[in-house]
N, C-alpha and C positions, 0 to 999 in steps of 0.2 A: 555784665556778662560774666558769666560764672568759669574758673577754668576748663573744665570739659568742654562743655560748648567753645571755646576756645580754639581749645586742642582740633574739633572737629570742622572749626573755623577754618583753622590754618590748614587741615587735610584738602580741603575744596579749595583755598587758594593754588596750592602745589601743583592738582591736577594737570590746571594747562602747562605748566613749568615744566611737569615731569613731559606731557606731548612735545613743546617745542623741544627739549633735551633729546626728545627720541629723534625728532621729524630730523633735528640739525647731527646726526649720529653723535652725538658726547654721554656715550654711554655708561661709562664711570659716572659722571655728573645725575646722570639720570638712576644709577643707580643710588644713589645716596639719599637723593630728593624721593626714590618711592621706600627706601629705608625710615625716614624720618616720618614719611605718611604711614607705612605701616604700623610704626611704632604709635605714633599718632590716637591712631585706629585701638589699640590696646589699651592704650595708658585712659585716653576720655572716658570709656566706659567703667573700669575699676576703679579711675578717682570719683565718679557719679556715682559710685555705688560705695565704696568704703569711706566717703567725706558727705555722704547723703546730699549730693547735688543734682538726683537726678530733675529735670523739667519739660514740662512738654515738649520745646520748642530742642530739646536736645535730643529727645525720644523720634524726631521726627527727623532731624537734621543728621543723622547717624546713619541709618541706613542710606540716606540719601546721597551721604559723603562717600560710602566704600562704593555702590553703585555706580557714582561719577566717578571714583578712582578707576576700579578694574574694568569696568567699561571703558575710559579712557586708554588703558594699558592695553587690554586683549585688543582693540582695533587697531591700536598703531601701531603696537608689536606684528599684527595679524598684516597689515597695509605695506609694512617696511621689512617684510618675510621673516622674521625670525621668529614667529611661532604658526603653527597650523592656523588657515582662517577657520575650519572645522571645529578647534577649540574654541576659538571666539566665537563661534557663533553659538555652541552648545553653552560657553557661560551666559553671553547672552539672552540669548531663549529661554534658558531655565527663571533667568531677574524679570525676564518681561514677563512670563505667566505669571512670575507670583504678583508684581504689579496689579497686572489683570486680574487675578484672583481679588486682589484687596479689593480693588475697584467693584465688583461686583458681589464680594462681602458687603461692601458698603453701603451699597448701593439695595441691597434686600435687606439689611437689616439696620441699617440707619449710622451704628458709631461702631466701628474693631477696632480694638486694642490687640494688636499682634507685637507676639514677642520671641524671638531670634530663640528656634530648638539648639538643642547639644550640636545634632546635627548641622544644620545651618552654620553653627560657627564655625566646625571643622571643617565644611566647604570654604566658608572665606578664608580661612588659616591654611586651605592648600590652595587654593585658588590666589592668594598674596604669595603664597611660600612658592609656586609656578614660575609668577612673574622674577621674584627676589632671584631663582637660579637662571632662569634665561638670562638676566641682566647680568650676574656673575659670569656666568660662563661665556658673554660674551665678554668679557674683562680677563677672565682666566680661563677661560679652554679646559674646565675641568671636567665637566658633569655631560659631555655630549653624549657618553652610551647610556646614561643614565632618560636623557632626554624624551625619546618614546615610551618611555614606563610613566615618566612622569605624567605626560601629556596624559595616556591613558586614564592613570588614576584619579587624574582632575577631572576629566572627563566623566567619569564613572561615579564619583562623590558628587559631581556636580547633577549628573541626572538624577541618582537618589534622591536628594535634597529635594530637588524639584516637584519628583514624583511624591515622596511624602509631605512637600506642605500641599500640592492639588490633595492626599488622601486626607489629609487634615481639613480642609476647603469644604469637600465635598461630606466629610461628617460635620462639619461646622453647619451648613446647610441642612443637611437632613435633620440632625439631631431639633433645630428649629418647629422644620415641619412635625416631627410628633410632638412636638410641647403644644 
């Protein structure tokens, strides 16, 4: 095993670690545990790329590890009140259409290779960057007027995101039918 895959290894362990940290309120703890997985999330993909490790099985376990992160985060943050269940459900919603989407990419056309837009990333980098200030400021009481802006704009990056990979879907699709 290669280190990237590694790195994205140890992301998907954390997950439940970062949950029970949250379920049992040691939020410091929990902050540090979705610090090291964010970090995580970074560092795998650049070392894949500038050590030439990228491999399939890494190509595929990568989205699947931030997915199981912030999906783990938004619901227990969302369950244990300290963030809108309204933003978790819109980061949500937005991960399952694209799921869905592949799914039936795939399914008309046999094999996708999908590859994470500009876009996309700076959804996940505020949608981690979200999590990273609720979990401070529940440690430091700093960012609370900031709080609803926040939410907003994750919100709003995250519907974009969404809405541009279905308009990419749906020319991926078409552009098919006229060949």
């Amino acid at each position: 095993m290669n280190l990237p895959n590694l790195l994205t290894l140890i992301r998907i362990i954390l997950t439940p670690l970062l949950v029970i940290l949250l379920i049992n309120s040691k939020f410091w703890e929990a902050l540090i545990v979705f610090t090291i997985a964010g970090i995580t999330d970074g560092l795998d993909g650049l070392i894949a790329r500038c050590m030439r490790q990228k491999t399939r099985i890494g190509a595929i376990l990568d989205p699947i590890a931030d997915k199981l992160l912030l999906t783990s985060a938004y619901v227990t943050l969302a369950v244990i009140g300290f963030l809108p269940g309204w933003l978790a459900v819109t980061v949500i919603s937005r991960d399952m259409i694209i799921v869905f989407g592949v799914l039936i990419l795939f399914l008309f056309q046999g094999g996708v290779e999908i590859h994470p837009s500009v876009l996309s990333k700076i959804t996940t980098v505020t949608q981690l960057g979200t999590i990273f200030i609720v979990l401070a400021d529940h440690n430091l009481v700093f960012f609370k007027r900031i709080l609803p802006f926040l939410y907003m704009a994750t919100a709003l990056i995250t519907i974009i995101s969404g809405l541009h990979y279905m308009y990419l879907g749906t020319q991926f699709l078409g552009s098919d039918e006229n060949s």
